[in-house]
MARLO-5630 format. One record per residue: residue in three letters; x, y, z of N, C-alpha, C, O in turn. Coordinates in steps of 0.1 Angstrom, whole numbers, plus 5000, padded with zeros to 4 digits. Layout:
% residues N
['Ala', [X, Y, Z], [X, Y, Z], [X, Y, Z], [X, Y, Z]];
...
//
This chain:
% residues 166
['Unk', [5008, 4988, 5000], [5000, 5000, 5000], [5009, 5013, 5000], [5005, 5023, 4994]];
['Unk', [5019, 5012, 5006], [5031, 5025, 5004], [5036, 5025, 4991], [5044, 5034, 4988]];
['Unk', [5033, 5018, 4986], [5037, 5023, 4970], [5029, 5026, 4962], [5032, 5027, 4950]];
['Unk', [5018, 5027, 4967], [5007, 5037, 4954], [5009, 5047, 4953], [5015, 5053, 4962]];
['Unk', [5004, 5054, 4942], [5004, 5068, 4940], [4995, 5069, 4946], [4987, 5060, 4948]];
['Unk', [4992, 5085, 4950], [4984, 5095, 4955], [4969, 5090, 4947], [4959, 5085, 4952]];
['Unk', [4973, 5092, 4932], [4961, 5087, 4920], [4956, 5078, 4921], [4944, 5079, 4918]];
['Unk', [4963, 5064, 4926], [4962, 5053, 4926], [4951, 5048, 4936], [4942, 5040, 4935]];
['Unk', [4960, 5060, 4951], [4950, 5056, 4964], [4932, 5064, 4959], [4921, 5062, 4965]];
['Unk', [4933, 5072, 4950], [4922, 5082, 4955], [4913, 5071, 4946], [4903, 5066, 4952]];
['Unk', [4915, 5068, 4936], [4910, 5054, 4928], [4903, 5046, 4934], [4891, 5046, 4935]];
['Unk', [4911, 5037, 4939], [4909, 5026, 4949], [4895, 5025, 4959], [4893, 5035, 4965]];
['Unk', [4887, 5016, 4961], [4878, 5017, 4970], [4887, 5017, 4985], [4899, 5014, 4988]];
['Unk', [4875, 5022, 4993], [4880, 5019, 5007], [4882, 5007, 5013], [4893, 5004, 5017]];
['Unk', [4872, 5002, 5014], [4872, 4985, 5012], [4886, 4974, 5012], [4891, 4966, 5020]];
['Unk', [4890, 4979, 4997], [4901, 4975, 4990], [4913, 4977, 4996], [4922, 4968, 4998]];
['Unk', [4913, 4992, 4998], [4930, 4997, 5007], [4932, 4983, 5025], [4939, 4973, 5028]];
['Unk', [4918, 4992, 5031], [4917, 4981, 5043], [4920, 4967, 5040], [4929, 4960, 5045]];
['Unk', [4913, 4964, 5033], [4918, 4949, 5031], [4929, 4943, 5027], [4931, 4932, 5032]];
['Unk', [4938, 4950, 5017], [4952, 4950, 5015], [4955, 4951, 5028], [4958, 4940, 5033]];
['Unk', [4955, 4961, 5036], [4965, 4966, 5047], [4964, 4953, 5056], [4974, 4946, 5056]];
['Unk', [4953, 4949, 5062], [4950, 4937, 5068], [4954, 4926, 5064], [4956, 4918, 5073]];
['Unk', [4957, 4923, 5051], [4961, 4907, 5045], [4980, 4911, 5049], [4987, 4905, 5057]];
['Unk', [4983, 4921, 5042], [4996, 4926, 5043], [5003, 4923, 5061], [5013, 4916, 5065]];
['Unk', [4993, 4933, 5069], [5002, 4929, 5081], [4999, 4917, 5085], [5005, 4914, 5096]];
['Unk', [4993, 4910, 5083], [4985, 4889, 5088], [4999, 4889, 5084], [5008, 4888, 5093]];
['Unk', [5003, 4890, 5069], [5014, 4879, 5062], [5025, 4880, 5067], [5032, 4872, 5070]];
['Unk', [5027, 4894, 5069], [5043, 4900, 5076], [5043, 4894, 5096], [5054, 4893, 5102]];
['Unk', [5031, 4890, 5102], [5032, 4884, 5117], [5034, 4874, 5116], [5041, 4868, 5124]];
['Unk', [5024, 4868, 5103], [5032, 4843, 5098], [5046, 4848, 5097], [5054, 4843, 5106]];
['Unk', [5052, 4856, 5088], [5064, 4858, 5086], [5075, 4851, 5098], [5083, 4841, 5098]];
['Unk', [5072, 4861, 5109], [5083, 4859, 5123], [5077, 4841, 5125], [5085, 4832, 5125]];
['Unk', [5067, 4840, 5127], [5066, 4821, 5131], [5065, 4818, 5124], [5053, 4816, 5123]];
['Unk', [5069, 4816, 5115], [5069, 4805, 5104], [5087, 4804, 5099], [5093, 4793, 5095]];
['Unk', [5092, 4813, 5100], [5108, 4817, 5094], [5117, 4807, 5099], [5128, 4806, 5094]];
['Unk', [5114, 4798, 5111], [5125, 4792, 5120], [5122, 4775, 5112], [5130, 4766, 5112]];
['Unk', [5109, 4774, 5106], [5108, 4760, 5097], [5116, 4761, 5087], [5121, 4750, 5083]];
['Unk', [5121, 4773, 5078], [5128, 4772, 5068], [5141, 4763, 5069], [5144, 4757, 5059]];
['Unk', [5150, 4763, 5082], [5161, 4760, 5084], [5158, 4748, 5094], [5161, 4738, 5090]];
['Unk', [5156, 4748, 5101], [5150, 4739, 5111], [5141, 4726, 5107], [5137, 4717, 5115]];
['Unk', [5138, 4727, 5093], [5130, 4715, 5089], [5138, 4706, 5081], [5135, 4694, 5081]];
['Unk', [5148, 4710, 5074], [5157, 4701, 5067], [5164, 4691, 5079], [5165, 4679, 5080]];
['Unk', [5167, 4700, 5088], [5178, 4696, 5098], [5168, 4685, 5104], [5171, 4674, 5102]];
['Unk', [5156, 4688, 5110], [5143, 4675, 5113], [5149, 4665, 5107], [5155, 4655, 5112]];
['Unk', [5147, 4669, 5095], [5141, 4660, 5083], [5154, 4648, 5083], [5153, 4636, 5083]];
['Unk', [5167, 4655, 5084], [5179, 4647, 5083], [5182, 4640, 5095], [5192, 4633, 5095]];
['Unk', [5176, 4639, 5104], [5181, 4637, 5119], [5172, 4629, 5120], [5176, 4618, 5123]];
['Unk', [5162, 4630, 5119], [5150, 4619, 5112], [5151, 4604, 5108], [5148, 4592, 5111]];
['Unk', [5159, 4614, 5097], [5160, 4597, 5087], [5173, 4588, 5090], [5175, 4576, 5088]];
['Unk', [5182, 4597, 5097], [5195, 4591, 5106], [5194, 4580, 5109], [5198, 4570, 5104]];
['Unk', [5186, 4584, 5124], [5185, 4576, 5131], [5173, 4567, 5130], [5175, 4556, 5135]];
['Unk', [5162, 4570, 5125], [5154, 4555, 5116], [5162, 4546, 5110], [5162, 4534, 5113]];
['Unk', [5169, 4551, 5097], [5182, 4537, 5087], [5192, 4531, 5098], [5196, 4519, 5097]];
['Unk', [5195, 4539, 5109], [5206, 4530, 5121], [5201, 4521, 5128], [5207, 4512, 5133]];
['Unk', [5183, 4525, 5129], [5177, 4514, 5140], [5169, 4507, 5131], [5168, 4496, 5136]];
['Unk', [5163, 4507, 5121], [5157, 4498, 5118], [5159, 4496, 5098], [5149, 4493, 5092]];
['Unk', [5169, 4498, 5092], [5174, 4498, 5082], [5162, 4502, 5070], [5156, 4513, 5068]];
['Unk', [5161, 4491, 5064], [5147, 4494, 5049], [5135, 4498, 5057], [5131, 4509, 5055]];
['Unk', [5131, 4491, 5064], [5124, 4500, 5068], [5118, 4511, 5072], [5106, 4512, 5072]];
['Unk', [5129, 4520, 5076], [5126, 4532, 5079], [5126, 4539, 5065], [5129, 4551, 5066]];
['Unk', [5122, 4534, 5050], [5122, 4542, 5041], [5108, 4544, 5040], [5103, 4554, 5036]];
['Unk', [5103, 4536, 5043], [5087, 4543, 5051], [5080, 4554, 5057], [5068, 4557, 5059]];
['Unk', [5090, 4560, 5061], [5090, 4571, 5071], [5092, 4582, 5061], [5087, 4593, 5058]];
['Unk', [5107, 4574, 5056], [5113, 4587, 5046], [5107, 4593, 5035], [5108, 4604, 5030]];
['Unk', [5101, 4582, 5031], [5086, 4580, 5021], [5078, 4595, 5022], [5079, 4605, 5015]];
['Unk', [5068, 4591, 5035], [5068, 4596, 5039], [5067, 4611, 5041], [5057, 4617, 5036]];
['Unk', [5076, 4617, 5049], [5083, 4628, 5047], [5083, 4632, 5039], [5075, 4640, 5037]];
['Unk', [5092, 4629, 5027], [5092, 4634, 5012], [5075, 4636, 5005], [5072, 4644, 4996]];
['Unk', [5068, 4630, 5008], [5053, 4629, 4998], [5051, 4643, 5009], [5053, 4654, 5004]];
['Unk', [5048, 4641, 5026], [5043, 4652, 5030], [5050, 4668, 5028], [5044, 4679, 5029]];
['Unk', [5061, 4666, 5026], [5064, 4678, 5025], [5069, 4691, 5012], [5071, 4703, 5011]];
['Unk', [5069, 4675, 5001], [5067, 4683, 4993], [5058, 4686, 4981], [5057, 4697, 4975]];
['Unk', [5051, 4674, 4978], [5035, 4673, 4971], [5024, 4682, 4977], [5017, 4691, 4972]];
['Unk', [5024, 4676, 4990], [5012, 4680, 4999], [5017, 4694, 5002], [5008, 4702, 5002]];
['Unk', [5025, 4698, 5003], [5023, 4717, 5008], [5018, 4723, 4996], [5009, 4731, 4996]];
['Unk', [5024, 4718, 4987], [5025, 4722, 4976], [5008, 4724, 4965], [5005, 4731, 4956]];
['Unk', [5004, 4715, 4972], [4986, 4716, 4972], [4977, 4727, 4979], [4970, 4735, 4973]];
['Unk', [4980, 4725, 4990], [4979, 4732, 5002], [4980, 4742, 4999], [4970, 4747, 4995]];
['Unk', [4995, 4751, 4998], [4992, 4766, 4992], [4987, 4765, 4981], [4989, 4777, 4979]];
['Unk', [4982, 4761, 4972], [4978, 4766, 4959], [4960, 4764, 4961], [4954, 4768, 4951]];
['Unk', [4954, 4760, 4970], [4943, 4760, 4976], [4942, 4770, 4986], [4932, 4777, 4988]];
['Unk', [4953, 4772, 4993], [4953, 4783, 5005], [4952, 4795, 4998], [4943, 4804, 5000]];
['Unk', [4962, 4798, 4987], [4959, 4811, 4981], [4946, 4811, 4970], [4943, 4822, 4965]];
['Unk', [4937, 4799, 4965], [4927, 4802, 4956], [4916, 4808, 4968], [4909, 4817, 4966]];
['Unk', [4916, 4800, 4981], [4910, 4810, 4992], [4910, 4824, 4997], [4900, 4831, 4998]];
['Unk', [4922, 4826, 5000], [4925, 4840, 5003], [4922, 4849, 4990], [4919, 4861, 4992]];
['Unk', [4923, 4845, 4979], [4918, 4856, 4967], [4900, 4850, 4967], [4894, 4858, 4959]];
['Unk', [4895, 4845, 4970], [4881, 4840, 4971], [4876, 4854, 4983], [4868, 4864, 4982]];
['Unk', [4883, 4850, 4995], [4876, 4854, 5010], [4880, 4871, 5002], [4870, 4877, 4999]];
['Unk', [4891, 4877, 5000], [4893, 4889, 4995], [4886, 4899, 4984], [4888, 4912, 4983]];
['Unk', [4877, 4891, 4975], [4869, 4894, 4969], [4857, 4898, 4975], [4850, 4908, 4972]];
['Unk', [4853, 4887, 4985], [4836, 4888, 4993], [4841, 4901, 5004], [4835, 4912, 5003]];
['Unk', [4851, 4899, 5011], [4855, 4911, 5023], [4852, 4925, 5011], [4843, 4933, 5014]];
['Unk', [4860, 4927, 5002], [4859, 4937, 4991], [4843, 4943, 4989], [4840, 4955, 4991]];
['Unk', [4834, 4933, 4984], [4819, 4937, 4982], [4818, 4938, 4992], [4823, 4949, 4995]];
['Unk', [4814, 4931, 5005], [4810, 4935, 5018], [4816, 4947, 5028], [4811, 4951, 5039]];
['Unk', [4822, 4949, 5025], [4829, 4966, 5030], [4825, 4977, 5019], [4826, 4989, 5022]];
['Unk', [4822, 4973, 5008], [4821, 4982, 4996], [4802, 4984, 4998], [4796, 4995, 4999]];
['Unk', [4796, 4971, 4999], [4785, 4974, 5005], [4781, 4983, 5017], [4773, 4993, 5018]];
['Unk', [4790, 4978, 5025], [4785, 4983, 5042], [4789, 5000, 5039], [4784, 5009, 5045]];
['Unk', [4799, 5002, 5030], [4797, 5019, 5030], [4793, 5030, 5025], [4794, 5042, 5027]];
['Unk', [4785, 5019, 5012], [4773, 5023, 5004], [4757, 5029, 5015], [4749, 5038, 5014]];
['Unk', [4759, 5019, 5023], [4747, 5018, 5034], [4745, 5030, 5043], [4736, 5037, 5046]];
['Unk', [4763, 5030, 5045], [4762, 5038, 5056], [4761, 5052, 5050], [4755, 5062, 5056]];
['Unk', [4767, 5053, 5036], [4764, 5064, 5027], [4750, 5069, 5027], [4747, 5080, 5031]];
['Unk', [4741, 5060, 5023], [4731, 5063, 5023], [4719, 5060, 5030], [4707, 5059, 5027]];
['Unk', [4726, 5061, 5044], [4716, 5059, 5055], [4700, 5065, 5054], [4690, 5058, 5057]];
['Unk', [4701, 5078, 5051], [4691, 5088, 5052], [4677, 5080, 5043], [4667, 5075, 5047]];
['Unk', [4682, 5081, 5030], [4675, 5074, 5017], [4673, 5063, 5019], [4661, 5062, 5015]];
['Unk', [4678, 5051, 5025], [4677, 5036, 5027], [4659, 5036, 5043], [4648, 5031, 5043]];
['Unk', [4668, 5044, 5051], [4659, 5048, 5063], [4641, 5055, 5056], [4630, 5050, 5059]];
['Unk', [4644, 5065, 5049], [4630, 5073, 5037], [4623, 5064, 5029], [4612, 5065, 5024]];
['Unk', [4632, 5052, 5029], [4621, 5044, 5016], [4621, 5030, 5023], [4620, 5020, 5016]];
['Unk', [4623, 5030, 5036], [4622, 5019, 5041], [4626, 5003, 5034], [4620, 4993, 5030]];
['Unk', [4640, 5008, 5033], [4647, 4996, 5024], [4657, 4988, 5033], [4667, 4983, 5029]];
['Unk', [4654, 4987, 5045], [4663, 4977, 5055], [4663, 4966, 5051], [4673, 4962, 5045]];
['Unk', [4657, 4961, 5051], [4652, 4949, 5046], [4659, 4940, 5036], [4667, 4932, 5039]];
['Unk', [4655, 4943, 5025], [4664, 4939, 5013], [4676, 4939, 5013], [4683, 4930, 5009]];
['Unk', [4684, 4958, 5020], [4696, 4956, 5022], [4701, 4948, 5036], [4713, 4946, 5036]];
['Unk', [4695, 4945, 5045], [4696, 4933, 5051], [4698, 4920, 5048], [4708, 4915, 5052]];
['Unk', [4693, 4916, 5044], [4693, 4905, 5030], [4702, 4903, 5023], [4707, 4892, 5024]];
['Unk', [4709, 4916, 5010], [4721, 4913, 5005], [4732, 4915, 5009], [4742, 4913, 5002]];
['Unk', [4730, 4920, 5027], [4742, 4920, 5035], [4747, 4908, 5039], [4759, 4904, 5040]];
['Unk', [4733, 4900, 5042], [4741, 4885, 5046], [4742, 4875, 5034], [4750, 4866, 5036]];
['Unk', [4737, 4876, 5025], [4742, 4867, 5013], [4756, 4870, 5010], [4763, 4862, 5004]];
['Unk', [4760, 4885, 5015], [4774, 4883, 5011], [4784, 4879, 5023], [4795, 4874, 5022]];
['Unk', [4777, 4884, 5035], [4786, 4876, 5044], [4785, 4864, 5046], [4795, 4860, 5052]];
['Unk', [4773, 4851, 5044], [4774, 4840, 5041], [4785, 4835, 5030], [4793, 4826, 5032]];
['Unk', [4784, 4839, 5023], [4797, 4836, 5009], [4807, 4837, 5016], [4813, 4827, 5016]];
['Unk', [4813, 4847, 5023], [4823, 4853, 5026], [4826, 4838, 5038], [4835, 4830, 5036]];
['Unk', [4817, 4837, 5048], [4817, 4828, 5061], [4824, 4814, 5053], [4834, 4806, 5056]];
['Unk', [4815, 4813, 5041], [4815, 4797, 5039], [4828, 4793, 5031], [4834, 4782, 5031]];
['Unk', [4831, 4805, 5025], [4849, 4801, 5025], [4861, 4802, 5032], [4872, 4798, 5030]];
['Unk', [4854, 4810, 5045], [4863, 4810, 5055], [4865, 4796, 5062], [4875, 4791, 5067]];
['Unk', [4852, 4793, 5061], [4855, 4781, 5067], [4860, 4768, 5063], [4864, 4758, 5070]];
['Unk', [4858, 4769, 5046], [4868, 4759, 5035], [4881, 4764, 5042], [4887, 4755, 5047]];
['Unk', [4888, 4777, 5043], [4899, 4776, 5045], [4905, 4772, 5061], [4915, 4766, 5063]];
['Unk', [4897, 4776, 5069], [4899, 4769, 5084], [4906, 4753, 5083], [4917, 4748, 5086]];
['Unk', [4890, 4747, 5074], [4893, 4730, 5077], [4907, 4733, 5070], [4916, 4734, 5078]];
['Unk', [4909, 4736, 5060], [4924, 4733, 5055], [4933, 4736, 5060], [4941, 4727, 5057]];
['Unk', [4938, 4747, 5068], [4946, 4752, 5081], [4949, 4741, 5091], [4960, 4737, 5094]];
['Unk', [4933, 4734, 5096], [4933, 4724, 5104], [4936, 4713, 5098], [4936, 4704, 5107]];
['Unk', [4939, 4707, 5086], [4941, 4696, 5083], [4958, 4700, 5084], [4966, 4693, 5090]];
['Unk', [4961, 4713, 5076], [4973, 4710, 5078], [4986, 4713, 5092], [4997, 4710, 5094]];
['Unk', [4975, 4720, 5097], [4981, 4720, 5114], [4986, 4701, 5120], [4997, 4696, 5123]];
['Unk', [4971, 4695, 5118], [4970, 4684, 5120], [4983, 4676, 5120], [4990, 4671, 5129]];
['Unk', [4985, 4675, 5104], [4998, 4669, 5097], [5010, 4674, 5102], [5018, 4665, 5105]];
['Unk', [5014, 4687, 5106], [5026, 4695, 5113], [5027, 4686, 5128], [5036, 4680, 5135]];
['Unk', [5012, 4692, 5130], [5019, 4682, 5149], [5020, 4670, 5150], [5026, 4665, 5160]];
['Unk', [5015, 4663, 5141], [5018, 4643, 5142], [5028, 4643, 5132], [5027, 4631, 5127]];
['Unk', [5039, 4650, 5123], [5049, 4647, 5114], [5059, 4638, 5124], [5058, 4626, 5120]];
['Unk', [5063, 4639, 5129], [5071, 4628, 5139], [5069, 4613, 5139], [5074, 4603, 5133]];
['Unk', [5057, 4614, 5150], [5051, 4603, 5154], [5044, 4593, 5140], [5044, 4581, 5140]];
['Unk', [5039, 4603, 5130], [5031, 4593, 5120], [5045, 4591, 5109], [5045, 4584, 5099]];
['Unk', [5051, 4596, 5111], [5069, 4592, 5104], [5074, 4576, 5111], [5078, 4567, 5104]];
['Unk', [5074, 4577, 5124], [5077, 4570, 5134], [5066, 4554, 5134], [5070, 4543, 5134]];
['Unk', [5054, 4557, 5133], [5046, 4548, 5130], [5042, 4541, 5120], [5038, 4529, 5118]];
['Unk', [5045, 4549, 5112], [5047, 4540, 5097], [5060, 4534, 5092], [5061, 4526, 5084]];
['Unk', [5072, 4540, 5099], [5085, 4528, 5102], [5083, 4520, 5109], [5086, 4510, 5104]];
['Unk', [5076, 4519, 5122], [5075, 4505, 5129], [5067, 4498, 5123], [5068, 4486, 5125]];
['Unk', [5059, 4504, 5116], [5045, 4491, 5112], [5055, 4484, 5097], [5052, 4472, 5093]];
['Unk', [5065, 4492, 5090], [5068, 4488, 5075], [5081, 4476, 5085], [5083, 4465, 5082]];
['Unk', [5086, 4483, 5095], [5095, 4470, 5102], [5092, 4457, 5106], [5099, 4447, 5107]];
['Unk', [5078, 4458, 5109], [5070, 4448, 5120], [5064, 4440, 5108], [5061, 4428, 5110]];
['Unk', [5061, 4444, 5098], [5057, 4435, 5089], [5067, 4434, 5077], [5062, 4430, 5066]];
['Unk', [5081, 4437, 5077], [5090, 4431, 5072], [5100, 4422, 5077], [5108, 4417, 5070]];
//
């Protein structure tokens, strides 16, 4: 947003600037927790498969399996779904802020012709749209939260089970 022009901003809905500014500072706060996986997950990853091949040899390529499918197919899904969301949810926030200050624009007129109603109505059809992708993207968050806090253990479990039945 610091790099529009003057022109640019006067352009722009309101809506749109806020919403920018909001997605922008979200991504720059993941930023600081998320930065320490960049370097920290290789090293997992290697320390991992170490000591699985020392203790239980073929085996543990199950794990390594594994690992490899989850971390690099599966993210790789994941964001390309996480961002067809966030451009989904960004669009509805856009009309529904763009609505809500049409409303508030025209309070006087809306109040004179007794039009609550209706605009009640197209307020929540757009915040239902808006809800119902939010919450496509929730489950997806949670699925992949899910996968982050059992990466160990379902690494770990699927080497003992490929050992126990080899």
């Amino acid at each position: 947003i610091l790099r529009l022009s003057r022109h640019s901003v006067g352009e722009a809905a309101g809506g749109k600037i806020i919403n920018l500014l909001s997605n922008d500072v979200a991504r720059f706060d993941d930023l600081f927790v998320r930065l320490h996986y960049l370097w920290i997950t290789p090293i997992q990853t290697i320390a991992i498969s170490y000591f699985l091949w020392e203790v239980i040899h073929m085996a543990s390529l199950a794990g390594i399996l594994f690992i490899f499918i989850q971390t690099v197919p599966l993210q790789i899904l994941v964001s390309k779904l996480t961002k067809r969301f966030r451009a989904k949810i960004a669009i509805c926030t856009d009309e529904r802020v763009r609505l809500m200050n049409e409303i508030l624009t025209g309070m006087k007129v809306i109040k004179m012709y007794t039009w609550e109603k209706p605009f009640n109505k197209l307020m929540s059809t757009i915040r239902i749209r808006e809800i119902r992708v939010l919450t496509a993207l929730s489950y997806l968050k949670g699925f992949t939260r899910a996968l982050c806090n059992n990466f160990e253990s379902t690494t770990l479990y699927l080497s003992v089970l490929a050992y126990v039945l080899l």
